[in-house]
N, C-alpha and C positions, 0 to 999 in steps of 0.2 A: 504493500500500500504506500501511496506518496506521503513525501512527507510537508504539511502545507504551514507549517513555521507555528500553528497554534491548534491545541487541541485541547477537548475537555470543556472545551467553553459555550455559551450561551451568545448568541449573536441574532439582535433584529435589524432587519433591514426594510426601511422606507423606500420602497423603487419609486422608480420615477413613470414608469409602466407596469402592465400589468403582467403577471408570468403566465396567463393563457391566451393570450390575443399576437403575441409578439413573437418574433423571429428571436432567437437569444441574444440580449442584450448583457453589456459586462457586467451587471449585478446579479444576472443570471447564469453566466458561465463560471464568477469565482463564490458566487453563494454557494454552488451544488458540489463545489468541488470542496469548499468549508465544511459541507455537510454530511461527509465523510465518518470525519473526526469531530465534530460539534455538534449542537444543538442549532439549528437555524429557524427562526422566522421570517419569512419573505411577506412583507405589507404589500400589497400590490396600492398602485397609486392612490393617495386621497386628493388627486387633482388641486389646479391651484383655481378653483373655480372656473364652473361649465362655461362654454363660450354662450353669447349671445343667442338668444332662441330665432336670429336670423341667419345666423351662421350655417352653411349647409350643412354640418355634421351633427344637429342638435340631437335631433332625434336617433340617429344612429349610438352616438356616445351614450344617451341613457340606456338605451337598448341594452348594449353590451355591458354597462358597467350593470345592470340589473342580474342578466341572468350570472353575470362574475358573486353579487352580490347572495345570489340562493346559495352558493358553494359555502359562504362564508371562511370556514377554515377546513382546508383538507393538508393530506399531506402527499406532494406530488409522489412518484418512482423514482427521480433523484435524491428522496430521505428529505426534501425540504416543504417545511410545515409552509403550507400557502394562506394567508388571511385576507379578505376582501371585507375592511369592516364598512361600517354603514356609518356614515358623514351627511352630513346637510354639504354638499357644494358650492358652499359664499364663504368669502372671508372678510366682506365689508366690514360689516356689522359688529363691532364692542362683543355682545350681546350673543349671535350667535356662533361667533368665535371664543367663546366661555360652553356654551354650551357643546361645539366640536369637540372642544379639548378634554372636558370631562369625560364626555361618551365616548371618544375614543381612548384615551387610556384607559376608561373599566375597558375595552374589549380588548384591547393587548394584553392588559395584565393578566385576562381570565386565560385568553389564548395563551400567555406563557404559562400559567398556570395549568391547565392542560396539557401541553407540550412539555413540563416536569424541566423547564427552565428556571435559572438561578438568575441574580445578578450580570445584565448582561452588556455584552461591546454594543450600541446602536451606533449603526448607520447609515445615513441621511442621505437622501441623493434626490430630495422634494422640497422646496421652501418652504411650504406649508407645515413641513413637518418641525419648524421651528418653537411652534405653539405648543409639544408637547415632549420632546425630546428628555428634556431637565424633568418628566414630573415620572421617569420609570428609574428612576435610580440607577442609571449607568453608571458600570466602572471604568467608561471609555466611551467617547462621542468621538468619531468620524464625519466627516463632510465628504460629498462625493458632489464636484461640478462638472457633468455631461452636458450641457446646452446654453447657449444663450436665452436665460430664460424668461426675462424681461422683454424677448423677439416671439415671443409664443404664440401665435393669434390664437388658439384654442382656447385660451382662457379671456375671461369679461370683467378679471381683477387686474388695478391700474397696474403701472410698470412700477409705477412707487412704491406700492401694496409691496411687490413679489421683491423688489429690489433691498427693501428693508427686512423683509422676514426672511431674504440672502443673508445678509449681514449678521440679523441675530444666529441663524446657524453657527456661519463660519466661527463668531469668536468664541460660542460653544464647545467647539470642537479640539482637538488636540491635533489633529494632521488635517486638512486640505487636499482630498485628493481630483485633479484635473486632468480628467481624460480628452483635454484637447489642448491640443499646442500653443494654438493662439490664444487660447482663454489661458491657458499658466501662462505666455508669457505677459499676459496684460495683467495680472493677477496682482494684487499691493500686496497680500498675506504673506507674511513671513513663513508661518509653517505651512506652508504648500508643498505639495507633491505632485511631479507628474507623472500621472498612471495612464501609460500611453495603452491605446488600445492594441488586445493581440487577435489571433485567428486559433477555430484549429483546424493546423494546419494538414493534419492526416485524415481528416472530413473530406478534404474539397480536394486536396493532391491526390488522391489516387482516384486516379478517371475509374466512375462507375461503368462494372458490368454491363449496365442495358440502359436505354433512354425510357423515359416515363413516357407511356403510350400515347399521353393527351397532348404531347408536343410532337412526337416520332414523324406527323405527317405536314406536319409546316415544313415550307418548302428553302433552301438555304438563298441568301446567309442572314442568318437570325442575328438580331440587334437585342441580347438579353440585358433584364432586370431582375431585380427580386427584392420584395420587404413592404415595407409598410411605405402608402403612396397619398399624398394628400396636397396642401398648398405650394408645398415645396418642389413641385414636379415642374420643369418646364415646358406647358403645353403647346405654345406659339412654335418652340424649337421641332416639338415633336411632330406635330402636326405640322410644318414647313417639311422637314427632311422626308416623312411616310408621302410627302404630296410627289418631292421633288426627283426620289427614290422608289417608283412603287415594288418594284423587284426587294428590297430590301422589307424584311419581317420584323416588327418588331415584337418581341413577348414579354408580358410582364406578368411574373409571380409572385401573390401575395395582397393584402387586403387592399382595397382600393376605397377610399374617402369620395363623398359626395361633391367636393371640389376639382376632381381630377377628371373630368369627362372628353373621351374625345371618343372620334368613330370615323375610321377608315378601314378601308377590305386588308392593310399589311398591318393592322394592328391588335393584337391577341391580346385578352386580358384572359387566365389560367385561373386566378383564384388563389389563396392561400394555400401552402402546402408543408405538411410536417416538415420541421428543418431535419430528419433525418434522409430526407428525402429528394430536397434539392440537389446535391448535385446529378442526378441522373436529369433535373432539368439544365445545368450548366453545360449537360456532358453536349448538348446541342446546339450551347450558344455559340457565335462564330464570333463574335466580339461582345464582350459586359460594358455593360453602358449605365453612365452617373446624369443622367438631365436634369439638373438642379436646376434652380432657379440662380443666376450669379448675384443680384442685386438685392438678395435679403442676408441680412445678419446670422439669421436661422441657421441658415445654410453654410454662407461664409464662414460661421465658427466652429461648425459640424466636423467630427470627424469619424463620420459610417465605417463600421466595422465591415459592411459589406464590397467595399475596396479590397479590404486586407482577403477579405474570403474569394473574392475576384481575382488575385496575386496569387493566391494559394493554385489556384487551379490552371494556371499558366495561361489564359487562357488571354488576349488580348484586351488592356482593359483603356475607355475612352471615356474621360470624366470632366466635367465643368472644375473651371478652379477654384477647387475648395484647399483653402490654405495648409492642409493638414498632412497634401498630398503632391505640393508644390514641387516637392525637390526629392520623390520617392522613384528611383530608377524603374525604366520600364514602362510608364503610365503616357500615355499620350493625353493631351490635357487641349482644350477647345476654351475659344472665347465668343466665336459667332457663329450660325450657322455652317457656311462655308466652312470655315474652320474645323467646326464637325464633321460636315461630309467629306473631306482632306485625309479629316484623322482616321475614319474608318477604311474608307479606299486604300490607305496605307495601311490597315492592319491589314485587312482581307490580301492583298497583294502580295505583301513583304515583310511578315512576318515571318520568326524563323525559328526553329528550335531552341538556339541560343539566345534570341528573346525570351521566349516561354522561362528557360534556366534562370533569366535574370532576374523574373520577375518572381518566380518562385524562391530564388535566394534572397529578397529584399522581406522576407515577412516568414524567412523560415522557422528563425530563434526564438521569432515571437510570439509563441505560444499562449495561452490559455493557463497550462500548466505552470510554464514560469513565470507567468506575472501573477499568476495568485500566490505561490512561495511567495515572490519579492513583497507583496501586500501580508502575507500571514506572519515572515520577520519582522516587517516594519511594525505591525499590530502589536509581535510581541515585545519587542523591544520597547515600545510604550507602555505595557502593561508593568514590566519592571522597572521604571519609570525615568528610561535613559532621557536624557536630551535629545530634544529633536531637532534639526533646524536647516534650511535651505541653500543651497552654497548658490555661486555666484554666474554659473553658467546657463542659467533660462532655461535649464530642463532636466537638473536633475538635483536629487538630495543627498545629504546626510544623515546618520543617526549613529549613533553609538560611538565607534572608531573610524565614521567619516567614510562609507561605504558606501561607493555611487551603484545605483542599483536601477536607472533608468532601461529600458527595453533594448 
């Protein structure tokens, strides 16, 4: 069995999504692998408030967080206890952000109390969870910053709202960990960490046996995606290149939001699909494609795991410039149209093995497995109550005897 730096211990975690709706997110790949050797609690999100009830996803999101909500708490088949407690969704209001806070700690408390949890590490990867963090007697508070999240349009709480109940996390907390580049390096917090995002990477490298039937008869060369698809998608881009290209397929798989509509004869939408199971849809893509949006924050400070899983599988990958991925060999990278239809024609073309190699060597080390050790040392190492503190290079930390332990 691995050894993942901490064992024995009680560990909640406020995700920032939910652990059934979701492609695996880092809270989900280094909680399960915690849960091992630990006690885990997985919160699934308690939202920073629902968006606006004009917002196209309104109904969708109650939908889902509902029937998430009949589950209440299970425990998935990776040993981690899953909780989907019941919140009122605002945090305007004095008033019913007292009444949040109550109701959700009796239900964490019961939940660890049923899960035969002690004294536990919480950690935080939701602003909102600032309101209750202090009131479960942790013997350790983590922060965890994945997103721009003051850039959220999903929520109908101001930027100020979320920007301050950031703050009270952070200086609650004892490490800062930022899984994006550009968010650590914009970062003031002293004790920050950056916890670069990994892959894994024995998932997606080793080309699957058979192709999934429901893509086998789309005709080549597929322009693939996969994951969760909403504001963030560039429609104008997509729908320009499927006009300009009809020969060219594109597929996407995975939940599509009420925001993301388009409809042309080369465009596949698949539907979500178990992540054990993608890559038999990758094994057909002819090039993985990131169509971001370039001009949101959102996006700009993203740094999608499904790059790294795109890398993994050699497979040619053509992505909007998202800063996380600027300077990552191999990645062919667009800024207009043209520029996209450039960047594919040249993968399709001239591509070569020895690309495929590069690209798989630039995200090989980066594991799953090793950056949860690097996270389970640094945890313990605070538990015994070394010093912690940030050196001077924009990316990576110290602890104990000054042990850089960046990805």
């Amino acid at each position: 069995m691995q050894d993942w730096g901490i064992s024995g211990e009680s560990i909640v975690c406020f995700a920032g999504e939910d652990w059934w709706y979701h492609h695996p997110h880092s809270k989900n790949h280094i909680m399960k692998r915690f849960a091992q050797q630990n006690r885990v609690l997985f919160i699934n999100s308690i939202t920073m408030g629902l968006p606006s009830v004009s917002n196209a996803d309104f109904f969708l999101k109650i939908r889902r967080k509902l029937r998430s909500q009949l589950r209440w708490l299970r425990k998935a088949p990776e040993g981690v206890y899953v909780l989907t407690p019941l919140v009122l969704p605002f945090y305007r209001g004095r008033f019913v952000r007292y009444l949040n806070r109550v109701f959700l700690t009796a239900q964490i408390r019961l939940a660890m109390a049923i899960c035969r949890m002690q004294k536990a590490i919480v950690w935080a990867a939701i602003p909102s969870a600032a309101d209750v963090v202090d009131r479960l007697g942790a013997k350790l508070v983590v922060c965890q910053v994945s997103d721009k999240y003051d850039a959220n349009e999903d929520s109908s709480l101001s930027r100020q709202v979320i920007r301050e109940l950031d703050q009270r996390l952070k200086r609650k907390a004892a490490v800062v960990f930022y899984s994006g580049r550009k968010l650590y390096e914009e970062a003031e917090v002293e004790h920050r960490y950056f916890l670069e995002q990994a892959v894994d990477f024995d998932h997606f490298a080793a080309e699957a046996e058979s192709t999934a039937p429901e893509i086998a008869h789309i005709p080549h060369p597929v322009l693939g995606y996969f994951g969760w698809m909403d504001y963030i998608m560039d429609v104008s881009l997509i729908a320009e290149v499927a006009r300009r290209r009809p020969v060219w397929q594109w597929v996407f798989v995975g939940t599509r939001s009420n925001h993301f509509q388009i409809s042309a004869p080369n465009v596949h939408f698949l539907g979500p699909k178990p992540y054990t199971e993608l890559p038999r849809y990758v094994r057909h893509f002819d090039v993985c494609v990131l169509p971001w949006q370039q001009n949101h924050p959102f996006t700009f400070y993203g740094s999608a795991i499904k790059v790294r899983e795109y890398l993994a599988s050699g497979k040619p990958v053509v992505i909007s410039p998202v800063y996380e991925y600027l300077k990552t060999p191999g990645i062919r990278i667009y800024r207009t149209v043209d520029d996209f239809i450039t960047a594919v024609e040249d993968a399709l073309l001239r591509d070569s093995p020895a690309d495929r190699r590069l690209r798989q060597d630039s995200v090989r080390d980066s594991t799953w497995d090793s950056r949860t050790r690097q996270v389970g040392q640094l945890l313990a190492s605070l538990l015994r109550g070394e010093k912690f503190h940030a050196d001077n290079s924009g990316i990576a930390v110290a602890v104990g005897q000054q042990s850089r332990v960046t990805g």
